[in-house]
C-alpha positions in Angstrom: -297.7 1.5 81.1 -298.9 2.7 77.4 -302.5 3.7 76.5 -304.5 1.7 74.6 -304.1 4.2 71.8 -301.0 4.1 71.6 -301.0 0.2 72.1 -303.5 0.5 69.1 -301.8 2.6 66.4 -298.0 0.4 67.0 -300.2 -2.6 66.6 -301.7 -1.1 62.9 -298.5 0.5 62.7 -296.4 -3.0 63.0 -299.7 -4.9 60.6 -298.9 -2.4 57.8 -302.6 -1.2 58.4 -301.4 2.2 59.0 -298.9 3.3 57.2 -295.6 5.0 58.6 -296.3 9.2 59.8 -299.8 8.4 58.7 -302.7 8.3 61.6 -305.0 5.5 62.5 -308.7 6.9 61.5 -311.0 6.9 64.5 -312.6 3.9 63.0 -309.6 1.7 63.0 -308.8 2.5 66.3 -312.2 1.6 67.6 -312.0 -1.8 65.9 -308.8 -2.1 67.6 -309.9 -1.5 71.0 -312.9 -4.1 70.0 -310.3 -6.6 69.7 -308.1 -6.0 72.2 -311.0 -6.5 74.9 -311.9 -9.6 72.8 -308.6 -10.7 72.7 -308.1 -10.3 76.4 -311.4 -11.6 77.5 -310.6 -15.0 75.3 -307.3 -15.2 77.3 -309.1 -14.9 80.4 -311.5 -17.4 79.6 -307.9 -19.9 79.3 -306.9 -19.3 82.1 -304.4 -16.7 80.8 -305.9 -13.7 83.5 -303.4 -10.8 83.4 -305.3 -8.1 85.2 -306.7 -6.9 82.1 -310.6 -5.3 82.1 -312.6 -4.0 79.3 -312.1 -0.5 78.4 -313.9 2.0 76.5 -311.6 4.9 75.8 -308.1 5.0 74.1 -307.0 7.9 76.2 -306.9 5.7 79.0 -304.1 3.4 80.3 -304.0 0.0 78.8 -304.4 -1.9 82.4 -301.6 -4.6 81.5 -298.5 -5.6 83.3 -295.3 -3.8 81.5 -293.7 -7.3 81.1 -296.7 -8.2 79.1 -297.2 -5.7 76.6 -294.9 -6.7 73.5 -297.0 -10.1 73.8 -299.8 -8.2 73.7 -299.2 -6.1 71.0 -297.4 -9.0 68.6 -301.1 -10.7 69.3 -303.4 -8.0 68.6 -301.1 -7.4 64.9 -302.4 -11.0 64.3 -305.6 -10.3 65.1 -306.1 -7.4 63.4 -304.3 -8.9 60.1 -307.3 -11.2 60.1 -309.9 -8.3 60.6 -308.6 -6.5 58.1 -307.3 -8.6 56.1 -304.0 -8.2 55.5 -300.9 -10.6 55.8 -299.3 -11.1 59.1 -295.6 -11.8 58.5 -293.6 -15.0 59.6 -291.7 -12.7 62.1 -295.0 -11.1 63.7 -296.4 -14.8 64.1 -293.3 -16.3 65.7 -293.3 -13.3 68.3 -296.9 -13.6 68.7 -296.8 -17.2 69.6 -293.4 -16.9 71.8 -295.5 -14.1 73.7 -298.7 -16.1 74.3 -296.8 -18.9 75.4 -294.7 -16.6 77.7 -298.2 -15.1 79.4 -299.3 -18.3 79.9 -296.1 -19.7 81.7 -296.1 -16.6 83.8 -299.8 -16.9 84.8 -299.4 -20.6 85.4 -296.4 -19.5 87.9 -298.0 -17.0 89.7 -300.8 -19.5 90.4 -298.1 -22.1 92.6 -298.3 -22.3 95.9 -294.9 -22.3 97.8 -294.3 -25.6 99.3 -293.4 -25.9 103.1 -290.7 -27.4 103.7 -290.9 -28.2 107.8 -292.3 -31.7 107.4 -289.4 -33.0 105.2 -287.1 -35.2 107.0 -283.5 -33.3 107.8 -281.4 -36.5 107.4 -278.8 -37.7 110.5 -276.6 -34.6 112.2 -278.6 -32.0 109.7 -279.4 -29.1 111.6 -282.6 -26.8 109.6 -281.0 -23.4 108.4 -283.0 -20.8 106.1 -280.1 -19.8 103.3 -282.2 -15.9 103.3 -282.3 -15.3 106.7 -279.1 -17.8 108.5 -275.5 -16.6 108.9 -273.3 -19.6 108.5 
């Protein structure tokens, strides 16, 4: 798990905001940090919940899954092309989209149910075996 700084300044970093060796000025990264609880709250809001609560300090840790932060990052680029606007390339997009999409499949999966089985008919001479736990 990054910090949101550090989340921050590769996101600027990656926008060409900042440029390469240079450091993000304490105004950029607040406007970053804006964002990124905008962003996340906006997911939230569609259904797109990944744990994620406002922060106020870039010291702390960004509270986001590990599997979630390059879709985070490739996002917040976008966003913060528009903010300051700058261009956001074609690759940056394309990643940004594939990642939003991802989230949203992965929240929508971790929202199903497991289906019980028991009530299914077996069929004739079927006898009920669990493939995890049954030695054959």
């Amino acid at each position: 798990m990054t910090t949101n700084t550090v989340l921050i300044t590769n996101a600027l970093g990656e926008a060409q905001i900042v440029a390469d060796g240079q450091t993000a000025s304490a105004s950029e990264l607040a406007d970053g940090l804006i964002e990124l609880n905008n962003m996340m709250a906006m997911w939230a809001a569609f259904d797109k919940d990944i744990g994620y609560f406002p922060q106020d300090t870039g010291s702390d840790k960004c509270p986001i899954p590990i599997w979630s932060e390059q879709a985070v990052q490739a996002n917040l680029v976008v966003n913060l092309c528009a903010i300051f606007k700058v261009p956001v390339s074609q690759e940056t997009a394309k990643r940004a989209i594939e990642g939003a999409n991802f989230i949203a499949v992965k929240c929508i999966n971790n929202k199903l149910e497991g289906a019980n089985m028991d009530t299914m008919p077996l069929g004739s001479n079927s006898v009920r075996r669990n493939i995890l736990t049954d030695s054959y």
